[in-house]
N, C-alpha and C positions, 0 to 999 in steps of 0.2 A: 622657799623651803618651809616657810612657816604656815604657806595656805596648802602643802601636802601632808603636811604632820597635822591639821585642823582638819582635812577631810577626812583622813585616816583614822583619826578618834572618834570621827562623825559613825562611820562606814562602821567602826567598829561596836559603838554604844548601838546602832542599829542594828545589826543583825543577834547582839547577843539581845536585846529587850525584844524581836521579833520570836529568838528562838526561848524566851521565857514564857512569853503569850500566847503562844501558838497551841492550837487545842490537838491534842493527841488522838487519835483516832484508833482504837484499837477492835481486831476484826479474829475471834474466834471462831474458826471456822470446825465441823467433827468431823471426822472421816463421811465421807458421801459413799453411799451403797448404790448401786447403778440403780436408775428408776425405767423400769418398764413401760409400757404403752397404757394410756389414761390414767395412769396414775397420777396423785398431786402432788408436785414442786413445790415445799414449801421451804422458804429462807428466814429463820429467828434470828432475835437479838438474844441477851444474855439474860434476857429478862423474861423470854419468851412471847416476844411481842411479833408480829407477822410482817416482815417486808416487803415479803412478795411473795406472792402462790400464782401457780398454773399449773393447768391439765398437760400430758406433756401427752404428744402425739408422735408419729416417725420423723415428721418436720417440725420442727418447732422457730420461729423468730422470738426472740427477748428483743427487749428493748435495747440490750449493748449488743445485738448482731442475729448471729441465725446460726443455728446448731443443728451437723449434722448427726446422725447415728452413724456409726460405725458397722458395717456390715450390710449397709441396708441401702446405700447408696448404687445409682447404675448411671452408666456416660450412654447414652445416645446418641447420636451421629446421624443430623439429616444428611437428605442424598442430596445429592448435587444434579441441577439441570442444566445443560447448556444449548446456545443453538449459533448454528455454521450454517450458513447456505441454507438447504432446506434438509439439516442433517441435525438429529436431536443427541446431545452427549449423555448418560446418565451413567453417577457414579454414586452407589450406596456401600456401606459397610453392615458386617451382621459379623461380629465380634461373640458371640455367642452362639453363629450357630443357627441363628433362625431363619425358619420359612420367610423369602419377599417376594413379595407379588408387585406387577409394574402392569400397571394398566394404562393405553394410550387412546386419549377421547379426541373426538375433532366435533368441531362446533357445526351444526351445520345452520343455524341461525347466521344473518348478518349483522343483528341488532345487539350482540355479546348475551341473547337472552337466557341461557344455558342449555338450551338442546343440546347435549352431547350425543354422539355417536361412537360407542365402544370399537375403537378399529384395529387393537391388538393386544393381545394378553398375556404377561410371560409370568411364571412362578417358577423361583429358585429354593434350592434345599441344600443346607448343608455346605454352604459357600460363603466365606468369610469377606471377600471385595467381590464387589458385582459393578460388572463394566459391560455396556451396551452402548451401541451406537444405531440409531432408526433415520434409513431414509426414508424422506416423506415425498409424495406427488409432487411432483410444481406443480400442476397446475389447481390442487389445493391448498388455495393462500388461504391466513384465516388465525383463529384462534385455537390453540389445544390447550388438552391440559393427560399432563402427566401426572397418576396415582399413584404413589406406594404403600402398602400395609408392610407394616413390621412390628409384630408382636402385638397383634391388637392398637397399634396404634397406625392413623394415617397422614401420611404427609400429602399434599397437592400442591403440586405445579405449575399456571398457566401459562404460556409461552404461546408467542406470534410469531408465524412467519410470513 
């Protein structure tokens, strides 16, 4: 009984002389006004001394993470390639709305040297899921490669059959 009542006065002269010495930190922050594109971030003390400045761009990374803008953000969705037999699956999304073009190359090197050969070409408008299904020759085995543009941007493909 006598070694719980000794720790207990231990336990407790501890924590109150921890919470004597302990430096207090205190963090005035002012109202923050939203900051636009190149503008600079700057973070004061109370003293007006500088903690941290940056240029702030639509993307910005700090060193505690990465900050998006609000408003300014967009999801992207690559398409999906799949292969069956000599059967190619493609599955894109266009959530927006936008023009996709699906171009289908065949290799005609053996050497994977990139000679492509354009051997079909579809462009969509105005269609939110885009589902395609392309059968291929047997008797051309080999390497393809499937294109997509969407929105200025391109995805590719390569697949073997």
């Amino acid at each position: 009984m006598k070694k719980i009542m000794r720790s207990g006065i231990i336990l407790t002269a501890l924590f109150y002389s921890m919470n004597n010495y302990a430096n207090k930190v205190e963090c005035n922050f002012k109202k923050a006004e939203l900051v636009k594109e190149k503008q600079n971030l700057l973070i004061t003390n109370a003293n007006g001394v500088v903690l941290y400045k940056e240029t702030i761009n639509p993307f910005s990374s700090l060193s505690s993470g990465i900050i998006f803008y609000k408003g300014k953000e967009t999801t992207k969705f690559k398409p999906i390639v799949k292969i069956k037999n000599n059967s190619v699956f493609i599955s894109a999304l266009s959530l927006d709305l936008e023009a996709v073009s699906v171009e289908l190359y065949y290799d005609l090197s053996d050497n994977n040297s990139g000679n492509y050969e354009l051997i079909y070409k579809e462009k969509f408008e105005n269609q939110m899921s885009i589902s395609r299904i392309y059968r291929l020759d047997d008797k051309k085995k080999g390497d393809y490669k499937v294109v997509f543009k969407i929105n200025g941007k391109t995805f590719i493909e390569k697949v073997e059959i």
